[in-house]
PDB file of N, CA, C and O in Angstrom:
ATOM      1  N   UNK A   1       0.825  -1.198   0.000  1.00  0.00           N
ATOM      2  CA  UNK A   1       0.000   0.000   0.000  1.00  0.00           C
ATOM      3  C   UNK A   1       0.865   1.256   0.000  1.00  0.00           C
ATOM      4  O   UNK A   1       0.626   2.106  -0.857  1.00  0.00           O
ATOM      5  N   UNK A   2       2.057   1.497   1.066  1.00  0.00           N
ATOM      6  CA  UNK A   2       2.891   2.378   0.908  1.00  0.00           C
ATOM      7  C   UNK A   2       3.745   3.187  -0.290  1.00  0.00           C
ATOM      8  O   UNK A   2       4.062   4.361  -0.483  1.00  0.00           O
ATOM      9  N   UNK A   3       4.016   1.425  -1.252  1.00  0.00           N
ATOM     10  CA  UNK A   3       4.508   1.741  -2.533  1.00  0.00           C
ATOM     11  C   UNK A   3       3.705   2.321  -3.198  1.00  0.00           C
ATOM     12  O   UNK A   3       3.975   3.391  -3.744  1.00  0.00           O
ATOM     13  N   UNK A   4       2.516   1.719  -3.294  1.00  0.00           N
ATOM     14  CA  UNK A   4       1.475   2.902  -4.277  1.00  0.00           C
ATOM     15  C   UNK A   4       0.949   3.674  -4.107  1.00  0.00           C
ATOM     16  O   UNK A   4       0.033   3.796  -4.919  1.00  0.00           O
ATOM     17  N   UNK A   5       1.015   4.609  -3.193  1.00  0.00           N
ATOM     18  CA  UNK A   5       1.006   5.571  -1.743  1.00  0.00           C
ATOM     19  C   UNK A   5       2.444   6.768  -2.934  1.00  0.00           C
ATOM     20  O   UNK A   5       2.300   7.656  -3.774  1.00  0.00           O
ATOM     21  N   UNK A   6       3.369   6.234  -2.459  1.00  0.00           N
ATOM     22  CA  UNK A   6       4.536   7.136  -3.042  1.00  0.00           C
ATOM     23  C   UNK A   6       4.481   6.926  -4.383  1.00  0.00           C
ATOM     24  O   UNK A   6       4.804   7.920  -5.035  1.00  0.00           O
ATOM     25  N   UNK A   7       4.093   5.686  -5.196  1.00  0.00           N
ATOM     26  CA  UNK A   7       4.241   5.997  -6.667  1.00  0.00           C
ATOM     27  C   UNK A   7       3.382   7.128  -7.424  1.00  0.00           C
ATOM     28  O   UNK A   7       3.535   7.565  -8.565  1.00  0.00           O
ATOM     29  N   UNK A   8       2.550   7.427  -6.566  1.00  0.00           N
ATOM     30  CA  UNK A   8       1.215   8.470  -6.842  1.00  0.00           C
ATOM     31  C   UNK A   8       2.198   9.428  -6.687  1.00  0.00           C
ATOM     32  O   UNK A   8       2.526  10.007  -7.723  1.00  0.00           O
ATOM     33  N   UNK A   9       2.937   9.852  -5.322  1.00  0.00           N
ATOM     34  CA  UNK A   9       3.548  10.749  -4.689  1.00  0.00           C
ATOM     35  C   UNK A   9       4.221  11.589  -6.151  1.00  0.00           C
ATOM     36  O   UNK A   9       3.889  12.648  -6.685  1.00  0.00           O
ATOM     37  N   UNK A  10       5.212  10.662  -6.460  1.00  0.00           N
ATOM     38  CA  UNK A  10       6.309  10.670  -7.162  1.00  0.00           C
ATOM     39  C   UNK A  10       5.564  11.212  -8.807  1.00  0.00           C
ATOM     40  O   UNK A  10       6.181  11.991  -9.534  1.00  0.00           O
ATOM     41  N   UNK A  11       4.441  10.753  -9.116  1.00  0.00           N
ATOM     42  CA  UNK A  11       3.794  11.368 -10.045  1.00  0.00           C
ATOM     43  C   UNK A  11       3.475  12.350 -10.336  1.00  0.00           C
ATOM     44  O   UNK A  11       3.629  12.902 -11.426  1.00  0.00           O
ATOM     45  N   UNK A  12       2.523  13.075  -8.558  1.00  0.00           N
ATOM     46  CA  UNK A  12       1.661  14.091  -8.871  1.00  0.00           C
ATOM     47  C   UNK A  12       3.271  15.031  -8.479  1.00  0.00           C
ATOM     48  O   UNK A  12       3.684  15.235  -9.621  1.00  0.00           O
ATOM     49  N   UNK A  13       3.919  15.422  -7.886  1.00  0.00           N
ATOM     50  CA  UNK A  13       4.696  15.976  -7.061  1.00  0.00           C
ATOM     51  C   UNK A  13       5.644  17.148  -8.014  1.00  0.00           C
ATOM     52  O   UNK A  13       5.911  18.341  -7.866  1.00  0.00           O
ATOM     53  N   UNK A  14       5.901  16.340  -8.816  1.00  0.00           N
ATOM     54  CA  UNK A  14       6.208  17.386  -9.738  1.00  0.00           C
ATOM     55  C   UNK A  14       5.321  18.116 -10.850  1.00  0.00           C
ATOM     56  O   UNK A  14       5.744  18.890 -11.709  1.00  0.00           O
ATOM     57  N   UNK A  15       4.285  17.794 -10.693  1.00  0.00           N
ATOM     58  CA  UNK A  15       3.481  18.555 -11.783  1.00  0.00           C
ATOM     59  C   UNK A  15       2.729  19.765 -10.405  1.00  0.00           C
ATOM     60  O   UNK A  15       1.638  20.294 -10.618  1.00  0.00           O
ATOM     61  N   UNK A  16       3.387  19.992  -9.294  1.00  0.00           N
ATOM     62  CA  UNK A  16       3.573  21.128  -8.625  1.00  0.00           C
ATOM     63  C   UNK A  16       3.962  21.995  -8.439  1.00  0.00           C
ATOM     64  O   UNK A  16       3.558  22.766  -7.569  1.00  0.00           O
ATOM     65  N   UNK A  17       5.144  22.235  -9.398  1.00  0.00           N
ATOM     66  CA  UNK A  17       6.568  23.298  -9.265  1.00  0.00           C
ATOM     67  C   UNK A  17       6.985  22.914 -11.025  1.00  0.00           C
ATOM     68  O   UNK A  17       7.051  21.772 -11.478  1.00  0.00           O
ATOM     69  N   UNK A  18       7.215  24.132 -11.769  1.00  0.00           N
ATOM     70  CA  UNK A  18       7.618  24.111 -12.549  1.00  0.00           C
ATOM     71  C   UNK A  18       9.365  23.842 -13.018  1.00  0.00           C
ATOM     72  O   UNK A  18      10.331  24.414 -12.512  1.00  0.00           O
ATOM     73  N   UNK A  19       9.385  23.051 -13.858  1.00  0.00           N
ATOM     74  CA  UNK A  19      10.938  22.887 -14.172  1.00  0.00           C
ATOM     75  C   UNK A  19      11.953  23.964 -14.020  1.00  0.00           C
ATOM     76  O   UNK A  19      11.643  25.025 -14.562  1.00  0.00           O
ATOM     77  N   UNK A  20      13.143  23.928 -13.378  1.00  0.00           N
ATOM     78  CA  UNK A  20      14.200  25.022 -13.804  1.00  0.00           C
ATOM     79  C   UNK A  20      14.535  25.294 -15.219  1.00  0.00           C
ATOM     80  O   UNK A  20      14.521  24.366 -16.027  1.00  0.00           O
ATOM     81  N   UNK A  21      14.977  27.064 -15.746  1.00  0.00           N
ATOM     82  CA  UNK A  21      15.008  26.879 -16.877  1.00  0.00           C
ATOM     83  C   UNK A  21      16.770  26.927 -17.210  1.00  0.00           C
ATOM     84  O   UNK A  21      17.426  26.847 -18.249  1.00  0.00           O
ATOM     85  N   UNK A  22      17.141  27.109 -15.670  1.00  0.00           N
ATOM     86  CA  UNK A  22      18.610  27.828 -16.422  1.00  0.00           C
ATOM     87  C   UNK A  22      19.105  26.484 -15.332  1.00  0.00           C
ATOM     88  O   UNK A  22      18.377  25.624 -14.835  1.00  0.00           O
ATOM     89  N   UNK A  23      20.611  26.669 -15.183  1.00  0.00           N
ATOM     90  CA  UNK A  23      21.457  26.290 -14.352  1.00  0.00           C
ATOM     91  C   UNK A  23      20.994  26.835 -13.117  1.00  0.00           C
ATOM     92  O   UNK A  23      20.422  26.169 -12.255  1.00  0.00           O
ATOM     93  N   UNK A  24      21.349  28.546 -13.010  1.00  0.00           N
ATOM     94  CA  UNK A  24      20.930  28.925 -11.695  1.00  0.00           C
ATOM     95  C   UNK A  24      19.745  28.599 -11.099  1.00  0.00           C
ATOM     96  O   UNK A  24      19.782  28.415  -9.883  1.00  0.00           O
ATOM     97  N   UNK A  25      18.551  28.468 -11.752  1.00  0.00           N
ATOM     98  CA  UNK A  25      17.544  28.333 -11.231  1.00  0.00           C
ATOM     99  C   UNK A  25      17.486  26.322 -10.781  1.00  0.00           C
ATOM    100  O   UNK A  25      16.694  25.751 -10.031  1.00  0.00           O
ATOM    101  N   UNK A  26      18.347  25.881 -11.385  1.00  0.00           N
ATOM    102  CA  UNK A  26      18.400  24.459 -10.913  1.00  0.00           C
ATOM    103  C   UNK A  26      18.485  24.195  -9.429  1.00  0.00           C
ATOM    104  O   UNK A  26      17.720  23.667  -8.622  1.00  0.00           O
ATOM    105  N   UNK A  27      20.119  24.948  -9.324  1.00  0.00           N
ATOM    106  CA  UNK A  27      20.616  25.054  -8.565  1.00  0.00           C
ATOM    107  C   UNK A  27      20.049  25.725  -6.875  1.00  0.00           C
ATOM    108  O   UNK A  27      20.429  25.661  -5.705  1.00  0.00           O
ATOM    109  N   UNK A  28      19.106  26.258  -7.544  1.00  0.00           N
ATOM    110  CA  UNK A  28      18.702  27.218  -6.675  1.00  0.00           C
ATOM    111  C   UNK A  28      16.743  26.252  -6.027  1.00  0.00           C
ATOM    112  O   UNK A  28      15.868  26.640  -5.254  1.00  0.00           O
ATOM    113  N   UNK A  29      16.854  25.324  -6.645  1.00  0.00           N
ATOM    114  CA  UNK A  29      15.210  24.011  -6.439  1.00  0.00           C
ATOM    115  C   UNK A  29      15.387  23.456  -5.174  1.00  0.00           C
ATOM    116  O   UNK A  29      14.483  22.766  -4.703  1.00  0.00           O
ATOM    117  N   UNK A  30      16.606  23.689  -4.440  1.00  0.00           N
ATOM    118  CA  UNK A  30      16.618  23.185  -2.670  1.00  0.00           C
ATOM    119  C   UNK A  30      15.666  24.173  -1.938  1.00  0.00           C
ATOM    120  O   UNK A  30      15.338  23.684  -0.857  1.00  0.00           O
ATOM    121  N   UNK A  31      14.985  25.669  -2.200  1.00  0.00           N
ATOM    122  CA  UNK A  31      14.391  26.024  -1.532  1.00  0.00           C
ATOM    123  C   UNK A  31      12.672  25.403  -2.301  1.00  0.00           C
ATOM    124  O   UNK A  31      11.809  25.307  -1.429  1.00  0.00           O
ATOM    125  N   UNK A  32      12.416  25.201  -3.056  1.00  0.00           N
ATOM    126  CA  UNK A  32      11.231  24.641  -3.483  1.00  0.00           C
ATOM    127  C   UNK A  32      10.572  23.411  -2.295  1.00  0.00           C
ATOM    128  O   UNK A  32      11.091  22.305  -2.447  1.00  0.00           O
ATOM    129  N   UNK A  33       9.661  23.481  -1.325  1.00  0.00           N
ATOM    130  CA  UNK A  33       9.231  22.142  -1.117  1.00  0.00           C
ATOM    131  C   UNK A  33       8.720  21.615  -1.636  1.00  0.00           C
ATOM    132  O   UNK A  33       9.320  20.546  -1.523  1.00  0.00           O
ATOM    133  N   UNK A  34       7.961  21.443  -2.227  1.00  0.00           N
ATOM    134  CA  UNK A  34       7.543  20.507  -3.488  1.00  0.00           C
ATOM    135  C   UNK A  34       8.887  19.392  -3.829  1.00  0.00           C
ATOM    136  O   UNK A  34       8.944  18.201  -3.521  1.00  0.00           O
ATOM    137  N   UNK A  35       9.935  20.237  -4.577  1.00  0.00           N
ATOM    138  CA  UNK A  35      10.678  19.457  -5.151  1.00  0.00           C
ATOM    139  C   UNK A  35      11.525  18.823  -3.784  1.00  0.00           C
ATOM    140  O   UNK A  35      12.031  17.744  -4.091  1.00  0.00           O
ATOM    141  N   UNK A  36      11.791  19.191  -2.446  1.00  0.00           N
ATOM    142  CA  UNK A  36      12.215  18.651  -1.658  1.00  0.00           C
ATOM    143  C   UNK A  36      11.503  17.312  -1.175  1.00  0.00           C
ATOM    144  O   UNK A  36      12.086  16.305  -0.772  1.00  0.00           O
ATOM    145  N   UNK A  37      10.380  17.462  -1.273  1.00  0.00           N
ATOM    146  CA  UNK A  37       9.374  16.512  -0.596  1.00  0.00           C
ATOM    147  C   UNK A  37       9.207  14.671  -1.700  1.00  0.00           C
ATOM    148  O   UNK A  37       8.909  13.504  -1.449  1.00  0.00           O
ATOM    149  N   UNK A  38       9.600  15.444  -2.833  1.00  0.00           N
ATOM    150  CA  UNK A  38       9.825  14.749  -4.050  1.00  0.00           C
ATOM    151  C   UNK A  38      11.111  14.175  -3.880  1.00  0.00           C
ATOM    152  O   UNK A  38      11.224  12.992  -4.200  1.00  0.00           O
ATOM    153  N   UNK A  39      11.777  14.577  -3.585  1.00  0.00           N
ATOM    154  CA  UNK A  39      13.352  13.588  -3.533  1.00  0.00           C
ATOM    155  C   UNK A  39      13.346  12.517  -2.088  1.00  0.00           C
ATOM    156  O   UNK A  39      13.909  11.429  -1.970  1.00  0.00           O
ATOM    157  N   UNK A  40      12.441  13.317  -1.007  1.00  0.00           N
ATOM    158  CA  UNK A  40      12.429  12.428   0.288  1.00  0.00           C
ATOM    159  C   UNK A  40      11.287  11.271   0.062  1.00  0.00           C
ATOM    160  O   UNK A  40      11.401  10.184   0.628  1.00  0.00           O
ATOM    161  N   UNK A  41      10.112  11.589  -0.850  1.00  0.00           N
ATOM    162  CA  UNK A  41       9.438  10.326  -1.318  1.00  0.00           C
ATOM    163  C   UNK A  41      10.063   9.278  -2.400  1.00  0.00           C
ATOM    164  O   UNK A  41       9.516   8.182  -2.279  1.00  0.00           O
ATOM    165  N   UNK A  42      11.094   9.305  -3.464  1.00  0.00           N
ATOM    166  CA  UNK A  42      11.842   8.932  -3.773  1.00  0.00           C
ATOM    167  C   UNK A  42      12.716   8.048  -3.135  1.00  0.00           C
ATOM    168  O   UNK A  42      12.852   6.844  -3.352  1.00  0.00           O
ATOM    169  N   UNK A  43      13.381   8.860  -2.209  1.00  0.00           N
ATOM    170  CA  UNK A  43      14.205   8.283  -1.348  1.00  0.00           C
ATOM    171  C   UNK A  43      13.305   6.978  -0.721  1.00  0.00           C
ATOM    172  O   UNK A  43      13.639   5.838  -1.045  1.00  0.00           O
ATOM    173  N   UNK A  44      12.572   7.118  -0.142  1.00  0.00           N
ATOM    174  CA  UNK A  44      11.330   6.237   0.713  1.00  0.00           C
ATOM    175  C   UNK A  44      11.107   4.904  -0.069  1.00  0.00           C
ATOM    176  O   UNK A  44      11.298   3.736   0.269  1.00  0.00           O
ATOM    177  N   UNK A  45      10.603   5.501  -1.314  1.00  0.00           N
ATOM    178  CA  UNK A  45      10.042   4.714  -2.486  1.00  0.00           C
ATOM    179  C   UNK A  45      10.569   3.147  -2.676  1.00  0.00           C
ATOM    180  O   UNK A  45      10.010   2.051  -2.711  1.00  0.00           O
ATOM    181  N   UNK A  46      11.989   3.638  -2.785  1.00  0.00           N
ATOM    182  CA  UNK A  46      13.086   2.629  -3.731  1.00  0.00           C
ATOM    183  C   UNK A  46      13.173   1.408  -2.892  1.00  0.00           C
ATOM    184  O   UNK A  46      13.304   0.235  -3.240  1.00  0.00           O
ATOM    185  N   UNK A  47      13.088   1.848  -1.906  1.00  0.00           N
ATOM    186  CA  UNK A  47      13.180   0.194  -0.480  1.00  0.00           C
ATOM    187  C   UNK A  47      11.480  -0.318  -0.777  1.00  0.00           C
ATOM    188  O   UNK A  47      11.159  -1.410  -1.246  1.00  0.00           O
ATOM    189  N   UNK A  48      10.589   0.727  -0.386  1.00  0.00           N
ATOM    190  CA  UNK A  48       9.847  -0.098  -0.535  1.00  0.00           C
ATOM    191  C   UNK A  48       9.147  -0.547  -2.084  1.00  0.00           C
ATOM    192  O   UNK A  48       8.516  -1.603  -2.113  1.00  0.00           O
ATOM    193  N   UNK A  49       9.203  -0.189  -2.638  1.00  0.00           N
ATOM    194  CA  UNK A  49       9.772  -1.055  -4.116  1.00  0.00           C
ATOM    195  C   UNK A  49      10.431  -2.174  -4.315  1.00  0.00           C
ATOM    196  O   UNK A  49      10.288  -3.049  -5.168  1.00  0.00           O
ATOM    197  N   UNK A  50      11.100  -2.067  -3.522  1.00  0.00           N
ATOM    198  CA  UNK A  50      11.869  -3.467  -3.986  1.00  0.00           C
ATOM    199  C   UNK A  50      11.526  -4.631  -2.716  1.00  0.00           C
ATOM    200  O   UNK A  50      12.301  -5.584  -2.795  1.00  0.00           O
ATOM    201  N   UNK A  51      10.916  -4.700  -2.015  1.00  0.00           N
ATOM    202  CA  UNK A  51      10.428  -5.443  -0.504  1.00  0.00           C
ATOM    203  C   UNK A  51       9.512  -6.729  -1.935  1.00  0.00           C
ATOM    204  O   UNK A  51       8.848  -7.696  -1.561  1.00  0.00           O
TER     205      UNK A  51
END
């Protein structure tokens, strides 16, 4: 249930925050939560994915 819990996550999560267009603005996506919250469901994901 968890996995498909975060695979949703991992879907909707970025269609929250628009892409960077430059370098700087890449660089600069650690203050975005959205995209933070997206790398810590990721992170989460991959174990339970593979269970």
């Amino acid at each position: 249930m968890l996995s498909a819990v975060t695979t949703f996550l991992l879907w909707l999560l970025p269609k929250l925050y628009t892409p960077p267009e430059t370098f700087e603005a890449g660089v600069m996506m650690y203050t975005n939560l959205y995209y933070i919250i997206r790398l810590w469901v990721n992170f989460i994901h991959t174990p339970l994915a593979l269970k």
